[in-house]
DSSP file (Angstrom, degrees, kcal/mol; ACC not computed):
  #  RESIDUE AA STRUCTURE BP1 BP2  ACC     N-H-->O    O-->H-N    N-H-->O    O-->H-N    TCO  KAPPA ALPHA  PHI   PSI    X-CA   Y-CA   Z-CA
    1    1 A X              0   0    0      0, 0.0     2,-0.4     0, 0.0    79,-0.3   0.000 360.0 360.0 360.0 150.5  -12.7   -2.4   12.6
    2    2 A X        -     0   0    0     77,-0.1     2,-0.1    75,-0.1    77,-0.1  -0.735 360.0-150.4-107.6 147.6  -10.4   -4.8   14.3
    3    3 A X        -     0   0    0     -2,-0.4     2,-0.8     1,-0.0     3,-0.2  -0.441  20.1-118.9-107.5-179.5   -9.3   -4.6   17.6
    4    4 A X  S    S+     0   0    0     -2,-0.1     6,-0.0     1,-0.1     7,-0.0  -0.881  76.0 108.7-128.8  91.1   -6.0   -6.0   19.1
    5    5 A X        +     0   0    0     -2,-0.8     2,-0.2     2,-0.1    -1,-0.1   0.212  34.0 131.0-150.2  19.2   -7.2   -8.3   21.6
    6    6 A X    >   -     0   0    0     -3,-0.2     3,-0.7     3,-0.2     5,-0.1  -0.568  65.1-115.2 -58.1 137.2   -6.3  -11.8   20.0
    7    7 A X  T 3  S-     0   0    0      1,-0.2    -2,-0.1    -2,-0.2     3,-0.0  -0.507  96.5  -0.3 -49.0 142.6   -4.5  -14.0   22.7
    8    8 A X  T 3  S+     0   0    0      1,-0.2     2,-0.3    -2,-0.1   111,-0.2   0.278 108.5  98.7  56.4  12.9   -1.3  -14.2   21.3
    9    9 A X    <   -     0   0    0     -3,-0.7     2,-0.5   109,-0.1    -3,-0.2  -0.984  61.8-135.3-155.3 139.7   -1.3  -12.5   18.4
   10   10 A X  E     -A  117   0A   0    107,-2.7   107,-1.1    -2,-0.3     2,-0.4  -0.749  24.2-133.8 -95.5 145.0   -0.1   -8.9   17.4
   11   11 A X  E     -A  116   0A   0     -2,-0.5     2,-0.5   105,-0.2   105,-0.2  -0.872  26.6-164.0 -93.4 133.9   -3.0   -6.6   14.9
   12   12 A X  E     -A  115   0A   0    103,-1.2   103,-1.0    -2,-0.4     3,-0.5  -0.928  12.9-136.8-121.6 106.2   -0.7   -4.9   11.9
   13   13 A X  S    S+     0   0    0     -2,-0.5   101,-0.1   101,-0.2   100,-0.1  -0.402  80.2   3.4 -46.7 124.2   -2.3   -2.5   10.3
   14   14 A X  S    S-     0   0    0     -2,-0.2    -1,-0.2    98,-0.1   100,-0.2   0.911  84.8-161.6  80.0  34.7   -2.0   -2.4    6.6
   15   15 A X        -     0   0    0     -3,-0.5     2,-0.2    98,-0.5    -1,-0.1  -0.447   3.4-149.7 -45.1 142.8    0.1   -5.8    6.5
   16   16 A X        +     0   0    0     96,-0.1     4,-0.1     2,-0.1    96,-0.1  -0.817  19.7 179.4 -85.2  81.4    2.0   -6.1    3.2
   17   17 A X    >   +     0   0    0     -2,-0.2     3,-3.3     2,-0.1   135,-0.3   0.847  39.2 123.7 -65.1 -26.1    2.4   -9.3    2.2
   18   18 A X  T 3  S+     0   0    0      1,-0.2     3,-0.1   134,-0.1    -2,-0.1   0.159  79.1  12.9  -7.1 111.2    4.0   -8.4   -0.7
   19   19 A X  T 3  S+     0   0    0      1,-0.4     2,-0.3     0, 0.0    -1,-0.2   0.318 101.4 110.3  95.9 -19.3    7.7  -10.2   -1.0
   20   20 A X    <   -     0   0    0     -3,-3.3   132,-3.4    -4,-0.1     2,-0.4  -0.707  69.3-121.3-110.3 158.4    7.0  -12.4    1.9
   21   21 A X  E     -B  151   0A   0     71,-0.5    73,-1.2    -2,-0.3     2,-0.5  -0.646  28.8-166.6 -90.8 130.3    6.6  -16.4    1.5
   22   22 A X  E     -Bc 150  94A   0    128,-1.2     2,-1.0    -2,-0.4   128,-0.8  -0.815  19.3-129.4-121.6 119.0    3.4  -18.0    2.7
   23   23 A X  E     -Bc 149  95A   0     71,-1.7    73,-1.1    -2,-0.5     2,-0.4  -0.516  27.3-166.9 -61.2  87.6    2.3  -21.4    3.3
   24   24 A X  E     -B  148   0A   0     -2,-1.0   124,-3.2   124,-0.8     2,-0.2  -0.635  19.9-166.5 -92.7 153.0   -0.9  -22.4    1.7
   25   25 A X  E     +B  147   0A   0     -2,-0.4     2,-0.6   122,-0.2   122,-0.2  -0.603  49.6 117.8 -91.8  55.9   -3.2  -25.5    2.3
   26   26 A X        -     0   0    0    120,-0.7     2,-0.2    -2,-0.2    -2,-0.1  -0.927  36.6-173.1-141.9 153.2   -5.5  -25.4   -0.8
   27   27 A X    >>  -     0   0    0     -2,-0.6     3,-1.7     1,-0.0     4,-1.1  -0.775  54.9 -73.4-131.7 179.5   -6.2  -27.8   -3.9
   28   28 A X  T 34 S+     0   0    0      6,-0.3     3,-0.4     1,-0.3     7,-0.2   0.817 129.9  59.8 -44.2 -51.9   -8.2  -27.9   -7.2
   29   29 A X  T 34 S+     0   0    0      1,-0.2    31,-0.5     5,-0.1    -1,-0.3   0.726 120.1  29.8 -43.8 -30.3  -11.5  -28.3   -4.8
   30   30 A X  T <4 S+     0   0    0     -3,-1.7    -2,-0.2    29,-0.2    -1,-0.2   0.396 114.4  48.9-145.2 -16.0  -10.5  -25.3   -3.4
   31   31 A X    >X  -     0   0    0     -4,-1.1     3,-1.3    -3,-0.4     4,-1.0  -0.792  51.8-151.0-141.4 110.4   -8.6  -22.8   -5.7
   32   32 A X  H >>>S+     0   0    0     27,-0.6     4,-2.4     1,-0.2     3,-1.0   0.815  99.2  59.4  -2.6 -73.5   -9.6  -21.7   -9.2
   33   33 A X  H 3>5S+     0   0    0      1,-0.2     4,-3.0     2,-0.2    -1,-0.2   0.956 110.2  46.9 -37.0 -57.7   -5.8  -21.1  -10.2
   34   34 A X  H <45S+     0   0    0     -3,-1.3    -6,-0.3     1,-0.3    -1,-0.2   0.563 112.2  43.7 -80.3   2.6   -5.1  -24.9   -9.4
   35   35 A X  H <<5S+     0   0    0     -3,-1.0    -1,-0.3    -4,-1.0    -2,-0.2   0.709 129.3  26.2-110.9 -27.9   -7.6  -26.4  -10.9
   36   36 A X  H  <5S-     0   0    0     -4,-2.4    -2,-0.2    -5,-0.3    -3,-0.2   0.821  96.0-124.9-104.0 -48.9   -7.5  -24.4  -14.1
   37   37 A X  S  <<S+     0   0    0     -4,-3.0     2,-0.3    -5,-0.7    -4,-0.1   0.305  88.1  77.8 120.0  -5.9   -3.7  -23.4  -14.0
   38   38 A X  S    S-     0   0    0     -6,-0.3    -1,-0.3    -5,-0.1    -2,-0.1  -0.994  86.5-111.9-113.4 145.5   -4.7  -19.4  -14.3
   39   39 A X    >>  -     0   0    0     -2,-0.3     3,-1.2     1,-0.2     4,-0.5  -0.220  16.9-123.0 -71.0 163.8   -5.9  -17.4  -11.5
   40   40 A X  T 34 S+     0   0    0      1,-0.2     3,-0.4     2,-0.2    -1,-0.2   0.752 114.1  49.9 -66.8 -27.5   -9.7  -16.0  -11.3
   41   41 A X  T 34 S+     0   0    0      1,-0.2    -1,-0.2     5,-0.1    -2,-0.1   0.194 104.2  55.4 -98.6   7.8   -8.2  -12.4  -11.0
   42   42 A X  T <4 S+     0   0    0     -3,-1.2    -2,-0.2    -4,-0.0    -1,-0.2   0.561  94.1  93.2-111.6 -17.4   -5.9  -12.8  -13.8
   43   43 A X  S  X S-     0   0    0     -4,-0.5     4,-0.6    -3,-0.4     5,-0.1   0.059  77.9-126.8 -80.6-175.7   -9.0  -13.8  -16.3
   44   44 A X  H  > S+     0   0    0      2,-0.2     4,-0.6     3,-0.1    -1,-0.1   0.846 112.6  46.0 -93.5 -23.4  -11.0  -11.3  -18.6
   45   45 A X  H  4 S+     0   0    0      2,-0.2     4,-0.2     1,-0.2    -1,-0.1   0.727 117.3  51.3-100.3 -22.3  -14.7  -12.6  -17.0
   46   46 A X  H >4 S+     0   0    0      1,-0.2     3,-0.6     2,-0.1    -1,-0.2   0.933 108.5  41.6 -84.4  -5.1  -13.0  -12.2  -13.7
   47   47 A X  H 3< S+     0   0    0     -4,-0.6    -1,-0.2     1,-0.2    -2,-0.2   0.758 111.3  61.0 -78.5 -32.8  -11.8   -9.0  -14.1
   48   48 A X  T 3< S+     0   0    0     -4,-0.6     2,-0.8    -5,-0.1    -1,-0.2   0.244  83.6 108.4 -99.2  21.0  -15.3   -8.4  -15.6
   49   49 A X    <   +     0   0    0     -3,-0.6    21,-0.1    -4,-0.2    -1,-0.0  -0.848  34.6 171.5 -94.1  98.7  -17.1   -9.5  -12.1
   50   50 A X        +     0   0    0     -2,-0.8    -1,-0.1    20,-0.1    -2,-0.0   0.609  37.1 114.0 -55.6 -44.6  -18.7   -6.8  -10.1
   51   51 A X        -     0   0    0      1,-0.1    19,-0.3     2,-0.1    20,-0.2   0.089  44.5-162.8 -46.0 154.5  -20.7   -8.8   -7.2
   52   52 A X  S    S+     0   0    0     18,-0.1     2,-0.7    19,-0.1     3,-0.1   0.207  70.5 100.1 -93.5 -18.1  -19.6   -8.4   -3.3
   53   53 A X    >   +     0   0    0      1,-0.2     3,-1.7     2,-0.1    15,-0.1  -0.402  39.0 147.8 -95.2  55.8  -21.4  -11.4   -2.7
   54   54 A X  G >   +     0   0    0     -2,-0.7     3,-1.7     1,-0.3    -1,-0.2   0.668  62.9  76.0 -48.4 -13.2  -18.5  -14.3   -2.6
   55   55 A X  G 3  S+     0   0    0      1,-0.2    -1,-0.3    -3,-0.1    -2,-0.1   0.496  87.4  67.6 -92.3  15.5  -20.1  -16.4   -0.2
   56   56 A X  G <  S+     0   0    0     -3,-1.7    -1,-0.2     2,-0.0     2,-0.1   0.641  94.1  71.4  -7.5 -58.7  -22.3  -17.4   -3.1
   57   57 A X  S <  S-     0   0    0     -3,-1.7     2,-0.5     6,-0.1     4,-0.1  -0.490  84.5-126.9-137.8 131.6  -20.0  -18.8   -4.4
   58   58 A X        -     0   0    0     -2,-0.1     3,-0.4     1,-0.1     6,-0.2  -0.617  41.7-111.3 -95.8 144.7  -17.8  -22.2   -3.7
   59   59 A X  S    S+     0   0    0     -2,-0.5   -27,-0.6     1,-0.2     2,-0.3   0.715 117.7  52.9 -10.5 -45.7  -13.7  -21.4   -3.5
   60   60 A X  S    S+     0   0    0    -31,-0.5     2,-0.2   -29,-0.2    -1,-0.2  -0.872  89.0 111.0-109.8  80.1  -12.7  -23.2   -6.8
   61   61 A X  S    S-     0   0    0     -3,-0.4     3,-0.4    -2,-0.3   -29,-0.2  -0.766  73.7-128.7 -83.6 134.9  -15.6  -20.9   -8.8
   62   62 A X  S    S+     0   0    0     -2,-0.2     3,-0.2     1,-0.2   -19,-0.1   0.404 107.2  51.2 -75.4  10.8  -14.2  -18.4  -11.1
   63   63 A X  S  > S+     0   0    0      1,-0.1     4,-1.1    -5,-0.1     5,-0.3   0.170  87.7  90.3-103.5  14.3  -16.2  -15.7   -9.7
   64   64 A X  H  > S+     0   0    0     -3,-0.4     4,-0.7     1,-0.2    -2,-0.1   0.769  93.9  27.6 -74.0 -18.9  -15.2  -16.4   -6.2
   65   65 A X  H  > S+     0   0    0     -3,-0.2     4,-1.1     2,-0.1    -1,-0.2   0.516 112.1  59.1-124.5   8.5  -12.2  -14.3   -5.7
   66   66 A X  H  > S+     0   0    0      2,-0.2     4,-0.9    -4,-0.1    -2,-0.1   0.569 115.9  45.0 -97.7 -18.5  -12.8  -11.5   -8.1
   67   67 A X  H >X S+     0   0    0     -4,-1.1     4,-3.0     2,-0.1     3,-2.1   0.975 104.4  62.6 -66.8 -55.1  -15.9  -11.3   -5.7
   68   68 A X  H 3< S+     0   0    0     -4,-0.7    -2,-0.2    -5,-0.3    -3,-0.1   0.757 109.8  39.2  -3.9 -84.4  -13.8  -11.7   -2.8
   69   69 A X  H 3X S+     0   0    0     -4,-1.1     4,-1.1     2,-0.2     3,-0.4   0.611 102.6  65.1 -29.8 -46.0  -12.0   -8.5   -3.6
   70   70 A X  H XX S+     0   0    0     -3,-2.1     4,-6.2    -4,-0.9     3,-2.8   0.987 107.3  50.8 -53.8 -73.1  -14.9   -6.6   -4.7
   71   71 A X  H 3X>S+     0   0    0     -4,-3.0     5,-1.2     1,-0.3     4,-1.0   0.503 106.1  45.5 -33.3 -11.6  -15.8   -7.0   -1.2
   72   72 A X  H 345S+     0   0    0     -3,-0.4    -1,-0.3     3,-0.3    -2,-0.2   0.532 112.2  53.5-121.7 -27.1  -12.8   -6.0    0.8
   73   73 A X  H <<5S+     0   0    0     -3,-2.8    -2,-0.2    -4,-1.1    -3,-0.1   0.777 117.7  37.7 -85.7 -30.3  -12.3   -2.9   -1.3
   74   74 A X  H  <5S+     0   0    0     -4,-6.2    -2,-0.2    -5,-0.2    -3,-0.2   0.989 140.7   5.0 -77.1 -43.8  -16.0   -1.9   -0.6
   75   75 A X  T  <5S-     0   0    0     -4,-1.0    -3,-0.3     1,-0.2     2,-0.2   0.685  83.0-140.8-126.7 -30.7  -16.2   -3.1    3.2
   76   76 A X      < -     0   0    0     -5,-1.2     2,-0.5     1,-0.1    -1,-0.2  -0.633  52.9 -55.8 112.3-179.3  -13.0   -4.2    4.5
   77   77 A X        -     0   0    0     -2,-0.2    37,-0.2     1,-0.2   -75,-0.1  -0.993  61.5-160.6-113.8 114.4  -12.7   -7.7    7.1
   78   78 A X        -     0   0    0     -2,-0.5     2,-0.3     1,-0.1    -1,-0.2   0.994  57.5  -8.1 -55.1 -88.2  -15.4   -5.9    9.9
   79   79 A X  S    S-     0   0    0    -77,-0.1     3,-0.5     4,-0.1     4,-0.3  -0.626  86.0 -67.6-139.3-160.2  -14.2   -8.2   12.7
   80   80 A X  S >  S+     0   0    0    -79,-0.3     3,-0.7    -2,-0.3   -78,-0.0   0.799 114.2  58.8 -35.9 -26.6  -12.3  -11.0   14.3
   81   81 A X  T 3  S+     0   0    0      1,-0.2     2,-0.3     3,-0.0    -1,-0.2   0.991 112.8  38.6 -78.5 -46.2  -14.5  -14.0   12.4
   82   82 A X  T 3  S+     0   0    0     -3,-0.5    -1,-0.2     2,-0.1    -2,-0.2   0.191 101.3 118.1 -85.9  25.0  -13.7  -13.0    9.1
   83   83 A X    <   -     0   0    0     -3,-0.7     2,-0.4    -4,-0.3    19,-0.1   0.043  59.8-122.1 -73.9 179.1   -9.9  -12.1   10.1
   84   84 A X        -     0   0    0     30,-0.3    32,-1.5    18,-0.1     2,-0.5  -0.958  22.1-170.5-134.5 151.7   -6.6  -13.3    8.9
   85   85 A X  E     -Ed  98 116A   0     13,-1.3    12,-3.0    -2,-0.4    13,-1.2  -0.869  10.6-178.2-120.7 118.4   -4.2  -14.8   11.4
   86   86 A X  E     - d   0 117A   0     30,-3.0    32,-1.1    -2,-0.5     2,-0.5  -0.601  16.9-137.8 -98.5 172.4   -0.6  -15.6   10.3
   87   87 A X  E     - d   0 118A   0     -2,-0.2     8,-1.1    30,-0.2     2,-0.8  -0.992   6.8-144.3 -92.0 144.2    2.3  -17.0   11.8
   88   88 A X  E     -Fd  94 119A   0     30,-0.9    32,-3.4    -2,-0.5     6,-0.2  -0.779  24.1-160.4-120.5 106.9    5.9  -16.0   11.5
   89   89 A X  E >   - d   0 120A   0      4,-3.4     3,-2.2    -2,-0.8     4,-0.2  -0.474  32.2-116.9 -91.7 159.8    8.3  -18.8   11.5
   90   90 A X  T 3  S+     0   0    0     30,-1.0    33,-0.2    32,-0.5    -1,-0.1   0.530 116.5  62.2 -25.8 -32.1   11.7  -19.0   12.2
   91   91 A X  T 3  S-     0   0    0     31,-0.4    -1,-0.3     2,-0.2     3,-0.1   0.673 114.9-115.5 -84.0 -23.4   12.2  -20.1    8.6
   92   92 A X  S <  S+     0   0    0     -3,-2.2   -71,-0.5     1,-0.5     2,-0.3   0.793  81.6 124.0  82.1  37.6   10.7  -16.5    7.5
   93   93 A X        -     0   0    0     -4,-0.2    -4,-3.4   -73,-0.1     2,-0.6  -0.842  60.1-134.4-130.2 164.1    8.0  -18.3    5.9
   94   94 A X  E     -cF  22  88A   0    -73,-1.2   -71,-1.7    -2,-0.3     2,-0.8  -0.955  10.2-157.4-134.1 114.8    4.2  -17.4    7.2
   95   95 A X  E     -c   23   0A   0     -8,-1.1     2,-0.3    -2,-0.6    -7,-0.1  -0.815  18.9-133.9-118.2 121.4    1.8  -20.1    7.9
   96   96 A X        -     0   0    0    -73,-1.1   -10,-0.2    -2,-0.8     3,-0.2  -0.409  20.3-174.6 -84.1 135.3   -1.8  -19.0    7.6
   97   97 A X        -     0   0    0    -12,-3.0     2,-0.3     1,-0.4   -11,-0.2   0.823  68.7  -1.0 -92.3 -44.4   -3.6  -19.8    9.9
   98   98 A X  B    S+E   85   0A   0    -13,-1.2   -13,-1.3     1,-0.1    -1,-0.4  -0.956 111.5  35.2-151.2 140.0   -7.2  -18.6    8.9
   99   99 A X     >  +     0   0    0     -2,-0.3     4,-1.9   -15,-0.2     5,-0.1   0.839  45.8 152.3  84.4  55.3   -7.8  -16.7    5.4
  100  100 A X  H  > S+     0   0    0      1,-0.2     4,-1.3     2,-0.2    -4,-0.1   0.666  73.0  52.3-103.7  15.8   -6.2  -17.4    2.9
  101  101 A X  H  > S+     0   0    0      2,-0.2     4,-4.0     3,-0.2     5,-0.3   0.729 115.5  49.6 -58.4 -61.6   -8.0  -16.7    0.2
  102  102 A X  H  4 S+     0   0    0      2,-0.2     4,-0.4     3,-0.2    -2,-0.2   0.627 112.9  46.4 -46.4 -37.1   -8.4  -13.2    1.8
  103  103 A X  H >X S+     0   0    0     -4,-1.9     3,-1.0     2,-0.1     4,-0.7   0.996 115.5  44.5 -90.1 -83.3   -5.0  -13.0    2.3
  104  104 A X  H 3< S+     0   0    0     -4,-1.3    -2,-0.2     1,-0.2    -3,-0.2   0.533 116.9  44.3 -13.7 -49.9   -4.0  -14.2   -1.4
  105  105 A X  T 3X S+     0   0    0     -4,-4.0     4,-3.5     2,-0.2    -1,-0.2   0.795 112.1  55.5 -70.2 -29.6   -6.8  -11.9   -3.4
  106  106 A X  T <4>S+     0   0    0     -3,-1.0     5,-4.4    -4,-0.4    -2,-0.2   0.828 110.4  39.0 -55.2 -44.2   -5.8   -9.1   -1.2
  107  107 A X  T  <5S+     0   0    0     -4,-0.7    -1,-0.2     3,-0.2    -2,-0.2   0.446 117.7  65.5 -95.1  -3.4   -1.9   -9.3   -2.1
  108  108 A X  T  45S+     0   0    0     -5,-0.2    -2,-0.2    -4,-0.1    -1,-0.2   0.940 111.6  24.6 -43.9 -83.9   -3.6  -10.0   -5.6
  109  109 A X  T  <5S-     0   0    0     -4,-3.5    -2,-0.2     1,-0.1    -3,-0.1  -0.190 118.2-103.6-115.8  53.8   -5.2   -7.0   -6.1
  110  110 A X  T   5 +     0   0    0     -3,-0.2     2,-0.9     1,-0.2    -3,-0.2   0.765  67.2 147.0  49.0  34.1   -2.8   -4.9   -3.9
  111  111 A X      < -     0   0    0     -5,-4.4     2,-0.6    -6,-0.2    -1,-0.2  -0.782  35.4-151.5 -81.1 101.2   -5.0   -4.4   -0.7
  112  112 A X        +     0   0    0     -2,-0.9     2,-0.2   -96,-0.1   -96,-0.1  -0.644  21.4 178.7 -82.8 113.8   -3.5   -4.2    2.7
  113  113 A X        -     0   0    0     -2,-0.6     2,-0.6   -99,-0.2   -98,-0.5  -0.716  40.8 -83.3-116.7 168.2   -5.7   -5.4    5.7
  114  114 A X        -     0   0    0   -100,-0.2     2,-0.5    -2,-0.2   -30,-0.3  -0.795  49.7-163.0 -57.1  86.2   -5.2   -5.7    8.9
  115  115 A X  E     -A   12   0A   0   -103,-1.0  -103,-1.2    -2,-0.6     2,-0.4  -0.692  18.7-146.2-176.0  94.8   -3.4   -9.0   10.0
  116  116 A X  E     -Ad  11  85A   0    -32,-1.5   -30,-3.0    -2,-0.5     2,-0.5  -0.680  27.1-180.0 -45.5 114.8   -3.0  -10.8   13.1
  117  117 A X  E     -Ad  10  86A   0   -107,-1.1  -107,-2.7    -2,-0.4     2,-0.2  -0.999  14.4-163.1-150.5 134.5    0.4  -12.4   13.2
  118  118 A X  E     - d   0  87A   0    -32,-1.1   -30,-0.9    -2,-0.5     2,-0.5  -0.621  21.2-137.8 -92.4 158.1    2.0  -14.7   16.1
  119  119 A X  E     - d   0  88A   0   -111,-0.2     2,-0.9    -2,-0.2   -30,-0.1  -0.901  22.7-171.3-114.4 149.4    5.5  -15.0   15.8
  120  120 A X  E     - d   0  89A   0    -32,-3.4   -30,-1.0    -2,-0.5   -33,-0.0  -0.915  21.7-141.8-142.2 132.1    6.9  -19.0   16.6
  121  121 A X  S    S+     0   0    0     -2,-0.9     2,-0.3   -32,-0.2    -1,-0.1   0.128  73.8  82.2 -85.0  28.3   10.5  -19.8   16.9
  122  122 A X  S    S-     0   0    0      1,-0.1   -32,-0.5     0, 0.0   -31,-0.4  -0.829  85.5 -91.3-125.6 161.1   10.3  -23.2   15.1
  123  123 A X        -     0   0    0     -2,-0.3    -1,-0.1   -33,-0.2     3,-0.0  -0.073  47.5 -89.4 -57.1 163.5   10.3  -24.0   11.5
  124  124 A X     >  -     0   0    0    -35,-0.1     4,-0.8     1,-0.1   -34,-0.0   0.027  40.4 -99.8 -50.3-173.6    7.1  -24.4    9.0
  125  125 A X  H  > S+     0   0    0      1,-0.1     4,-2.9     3,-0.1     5,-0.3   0.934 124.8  42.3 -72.2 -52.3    5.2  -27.4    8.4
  126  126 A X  H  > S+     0   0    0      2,-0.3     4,-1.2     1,-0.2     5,-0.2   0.710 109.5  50.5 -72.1 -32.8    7.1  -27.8    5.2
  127  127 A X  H  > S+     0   0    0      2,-0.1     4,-1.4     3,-0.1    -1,-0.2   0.959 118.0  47.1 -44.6 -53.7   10.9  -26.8    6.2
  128  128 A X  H  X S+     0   0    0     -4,-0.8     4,-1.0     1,-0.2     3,-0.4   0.951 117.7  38.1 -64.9 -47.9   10.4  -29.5    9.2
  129  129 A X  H  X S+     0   0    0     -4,-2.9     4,-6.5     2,-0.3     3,-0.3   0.913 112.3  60.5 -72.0 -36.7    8.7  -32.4    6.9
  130  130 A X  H  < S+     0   0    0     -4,-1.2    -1,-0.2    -5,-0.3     7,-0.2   0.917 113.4  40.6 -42.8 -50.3   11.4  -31.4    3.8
  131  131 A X  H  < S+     0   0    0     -4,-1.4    -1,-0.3    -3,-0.4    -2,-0.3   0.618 123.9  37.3 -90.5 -25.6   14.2  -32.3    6.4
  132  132 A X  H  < S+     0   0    0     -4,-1.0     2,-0.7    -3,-0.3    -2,-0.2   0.595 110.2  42.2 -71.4 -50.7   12.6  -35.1    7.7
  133  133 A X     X  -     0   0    0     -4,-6.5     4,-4.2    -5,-0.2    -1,-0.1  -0.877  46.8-162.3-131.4 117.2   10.6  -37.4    5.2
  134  134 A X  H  > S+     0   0    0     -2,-0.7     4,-3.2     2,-0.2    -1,-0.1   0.954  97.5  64.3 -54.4 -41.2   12.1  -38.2    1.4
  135  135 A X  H  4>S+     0   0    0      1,-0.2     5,-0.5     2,-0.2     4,-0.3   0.982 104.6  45.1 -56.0 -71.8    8.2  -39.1    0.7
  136  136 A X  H  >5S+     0   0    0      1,-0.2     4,-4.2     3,-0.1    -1,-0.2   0.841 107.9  50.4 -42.8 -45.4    7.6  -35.6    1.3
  137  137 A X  H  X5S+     0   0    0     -4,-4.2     4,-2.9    -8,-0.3    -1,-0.2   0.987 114.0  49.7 -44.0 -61.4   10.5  -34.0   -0.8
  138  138 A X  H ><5S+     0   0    0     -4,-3.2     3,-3.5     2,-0.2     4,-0.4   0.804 111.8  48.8 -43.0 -92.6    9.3  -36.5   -4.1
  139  139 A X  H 34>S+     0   0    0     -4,-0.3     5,-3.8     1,-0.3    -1,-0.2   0.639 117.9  39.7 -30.6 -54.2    5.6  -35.3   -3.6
  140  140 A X  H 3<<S+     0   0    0     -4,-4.2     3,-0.3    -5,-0.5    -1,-0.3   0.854 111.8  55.9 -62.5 -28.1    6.8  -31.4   -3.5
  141  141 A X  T <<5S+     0   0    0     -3,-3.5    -2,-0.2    -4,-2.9    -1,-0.2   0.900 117.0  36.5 -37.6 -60.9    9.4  -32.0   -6.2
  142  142 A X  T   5S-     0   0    0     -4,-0.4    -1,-0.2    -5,-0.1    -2,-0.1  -0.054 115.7-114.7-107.6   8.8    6.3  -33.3   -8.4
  143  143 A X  T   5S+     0   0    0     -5,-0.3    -3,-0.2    -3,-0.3    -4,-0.1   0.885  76.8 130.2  31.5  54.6    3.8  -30.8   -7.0
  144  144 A X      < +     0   0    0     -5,-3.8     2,-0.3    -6,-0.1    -4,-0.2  -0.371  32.3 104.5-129.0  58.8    1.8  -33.2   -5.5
  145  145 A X        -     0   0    0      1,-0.2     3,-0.1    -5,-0.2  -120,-0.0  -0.747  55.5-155.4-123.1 148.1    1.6  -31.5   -2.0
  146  146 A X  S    S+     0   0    0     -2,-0.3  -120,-0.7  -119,-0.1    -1,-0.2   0.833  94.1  68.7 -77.0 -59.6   -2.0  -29.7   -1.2
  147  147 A X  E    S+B   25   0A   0   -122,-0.2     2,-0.3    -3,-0.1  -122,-0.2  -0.282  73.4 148.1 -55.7 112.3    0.5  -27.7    1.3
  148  148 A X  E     -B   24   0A   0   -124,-3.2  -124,-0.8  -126,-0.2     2,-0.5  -0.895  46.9-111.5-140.9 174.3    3.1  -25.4   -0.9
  149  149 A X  E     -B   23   0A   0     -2,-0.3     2,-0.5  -126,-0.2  -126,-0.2  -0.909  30.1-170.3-122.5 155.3    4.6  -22.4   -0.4
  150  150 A X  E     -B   22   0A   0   -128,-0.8  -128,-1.2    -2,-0.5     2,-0.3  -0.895  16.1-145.9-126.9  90.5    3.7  -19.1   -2.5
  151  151 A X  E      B   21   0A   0     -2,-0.5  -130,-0.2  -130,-0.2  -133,-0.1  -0.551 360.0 360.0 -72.4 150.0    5.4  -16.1   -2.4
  152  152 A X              0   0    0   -132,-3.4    -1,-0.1  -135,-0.3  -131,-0.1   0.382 360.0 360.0-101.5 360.0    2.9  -12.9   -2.9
C-alpha cells in the first residue's frame, strides 16, 4: 500500500488515466507496440500469457506487458520504488515521471493504481520545444521523436 508522503507530490487513489494525454519517452528498444506497430496486449500469444514475472523479461519482449498486467491485477504497485509519479502541466498534458509502462498497461487493461501526481504551471517538454525549434516540429511531423504524446 502506498502512502502519501512523496515531497511534492499528491497519492490519487484509483487514478484514471483514461481520456487524459500523456507524454511518453520510449522507442522500439523499449516498447513492443513500436517496434512491431501492434501492442503486446492487443496480440493473441499476449493475451494468451499467464506469468507475473515481467522482470524476466526486457520492455520491447512480447511477453513483457501482458506479464506486467498479470502482475498488478494479482499484487498491485506494493510501494514507493515501484510507483508511478506524473506531472500535470499547464498544457493538460501529463509528463511521467517514473512508470510508464505501468501506467500504459494499466490504462491498457483498465486498472486504476494509485498515482502520485505534482502539478507544474509550465508547459510539457513537447508544447515548449513545438514552439521553439522547427527541427523538432519536422521530427514529430515524421514520427521521429522517442518523446510523443499518447492519449490513454
Amino acid at each position: 500500500m502506498l502512502e502519501d508522503n512523496l515531497p511534492g507530490y499528491k497519492l490519487i487513489h484509483k487514478f484514471d488515466p483514461k481520456g487524459k494525454i500523456f507524454v511518453f519517452k520510449l522507442s522500439k528498444y523499449d516498447c513492443y507496440r513500436l517496434g512491431s506497430g501492434k501492442c503486446s496486449l492487443d496480440t493473441e500469444d499476449g493475451k494468451n500469457i499467464k506469468s507475473v514475472s515481467y522482470d524476466t523479461y526486457r520492455e520491447y519482449d512480447l511477453s513483457y506487458c501482458p506479464s506486467l498486467v498479470n502482475s498488478l491485477r494479482q499484487y498491485g504497485v506494493k510501494n514507493e520504488i515501484y510507483s508511478v509519479r506524473v506531472t500535470k502541466n499547464s498544457c493538460d498534458h501529463y509528463s511521467i515521471t517514473d512508470g510508464q509502462h505501468r501506467l500504459c498497461s494499466a490504462a491498457h487493461a483498465n486498472i486504476k493504481l494509485d498515482v502520485y501526481v505534482q502539478e507544474y504551471d509550465g508547459e510539457c517538454y513537447i508544447c515548449y520545444w513545438k514552439k521553439k525549434s522547427i527541427k523538432f516540429r519536422i521530427k514529430d511531423f515524421l514520427g521521429k521523436n522517442d518523446i510523443f504524446l499518447r492519449k490513454l
